[in-house]
C-alpha positions as CSV (number, residue, x, y, z in Angstrom):
1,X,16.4,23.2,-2.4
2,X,12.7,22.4,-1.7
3,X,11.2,22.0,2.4
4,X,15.0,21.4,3.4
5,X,15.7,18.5,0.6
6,X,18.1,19.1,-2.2
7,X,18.3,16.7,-5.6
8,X,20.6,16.6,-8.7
9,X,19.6,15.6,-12.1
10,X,22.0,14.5,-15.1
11,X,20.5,15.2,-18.5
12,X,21.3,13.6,-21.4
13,X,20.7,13.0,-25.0
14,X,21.6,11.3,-28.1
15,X,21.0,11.8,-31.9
16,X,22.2,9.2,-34.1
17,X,21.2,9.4,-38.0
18,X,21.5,6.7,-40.6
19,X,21.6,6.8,-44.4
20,X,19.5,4.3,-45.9
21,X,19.8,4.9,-49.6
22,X,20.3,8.1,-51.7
23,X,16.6,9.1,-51.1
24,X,16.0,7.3,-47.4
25,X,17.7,8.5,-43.6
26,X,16.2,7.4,-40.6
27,X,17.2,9.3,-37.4
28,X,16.6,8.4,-33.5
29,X,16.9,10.4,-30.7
30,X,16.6,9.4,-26.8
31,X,17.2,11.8,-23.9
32,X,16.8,11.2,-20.0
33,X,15.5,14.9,-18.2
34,X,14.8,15.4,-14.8
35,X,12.3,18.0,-13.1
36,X,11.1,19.3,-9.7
37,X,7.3,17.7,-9.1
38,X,5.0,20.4,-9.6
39,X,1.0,20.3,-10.5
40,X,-0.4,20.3,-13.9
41,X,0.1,23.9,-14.6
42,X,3.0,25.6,-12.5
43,X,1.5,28.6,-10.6
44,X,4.4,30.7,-9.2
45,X,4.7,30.3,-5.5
46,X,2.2,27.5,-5.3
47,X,4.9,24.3,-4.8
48,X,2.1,21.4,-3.9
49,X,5.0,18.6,-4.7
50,X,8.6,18.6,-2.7
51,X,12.0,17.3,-3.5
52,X,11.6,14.9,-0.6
53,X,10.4,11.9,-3.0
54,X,13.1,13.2,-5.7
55,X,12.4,14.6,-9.2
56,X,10.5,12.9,-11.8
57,X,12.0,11.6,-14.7
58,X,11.2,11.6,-18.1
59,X,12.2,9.5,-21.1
60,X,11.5,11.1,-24.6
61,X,12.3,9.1,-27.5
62,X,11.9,10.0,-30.8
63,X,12.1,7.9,-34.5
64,X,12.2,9.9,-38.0
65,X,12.0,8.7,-41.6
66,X,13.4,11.2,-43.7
67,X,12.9,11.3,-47.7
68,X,14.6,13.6,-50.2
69,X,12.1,14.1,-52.9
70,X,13.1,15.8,-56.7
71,X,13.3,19.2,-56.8
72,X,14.8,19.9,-53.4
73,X,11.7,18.8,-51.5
74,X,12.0,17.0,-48.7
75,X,9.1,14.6,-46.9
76,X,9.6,13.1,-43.1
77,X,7.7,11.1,-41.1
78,X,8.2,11.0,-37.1
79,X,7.3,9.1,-34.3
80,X,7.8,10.9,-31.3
81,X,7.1,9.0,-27.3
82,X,7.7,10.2,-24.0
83,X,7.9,8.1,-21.2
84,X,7.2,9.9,-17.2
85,X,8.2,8.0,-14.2
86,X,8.1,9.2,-10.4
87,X,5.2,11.8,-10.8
88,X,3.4,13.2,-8.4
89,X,0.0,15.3,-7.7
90,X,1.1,15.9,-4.0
């Protein structure tokens, strides 16, 4: 409860991973998260933002190439975007 208002996030997320070949796997990965408003770096007991314009929403997404090399080694490359709607500075 912020300045009288209350607000209710669902999080989720998802992982789904795909074999390619023997060698190749490519994984993605989306989630939805919620948060309070707050400025840049939350100071404890400074709340500049309130839960009268609702939380902000983020959108992280994330895309992996995986590659099983010999001799146990393993080699990925990721890709890895977040997405932030309904911010605020106050």
């Amino acid at each position: 409860m912020s300045g009288g208002a209350t607000a209710v996030g669902v999080d989720l997320d998802s992982l789904r991973g795909f074999k390619l070949s023997e060698k190749f796997a490519i994984v993605h990965a989306y989630g939805i998260a919620h948060q309070p408003p707050s400025f840049v770096l939350p100071v404890p007991g400074l709340a500049l933002g309130s839960l009268a314009d609702g939380l902000a929403d983020g959108l992280p997404n994330e895309c992996r190439i995986e590659w099983t090399l010999a001799k146990g080694y393993d080699a990925d490359i990721e890709s890895v975007q977040h997405i932030f709607t309904r911010l605020t500075d106050a």
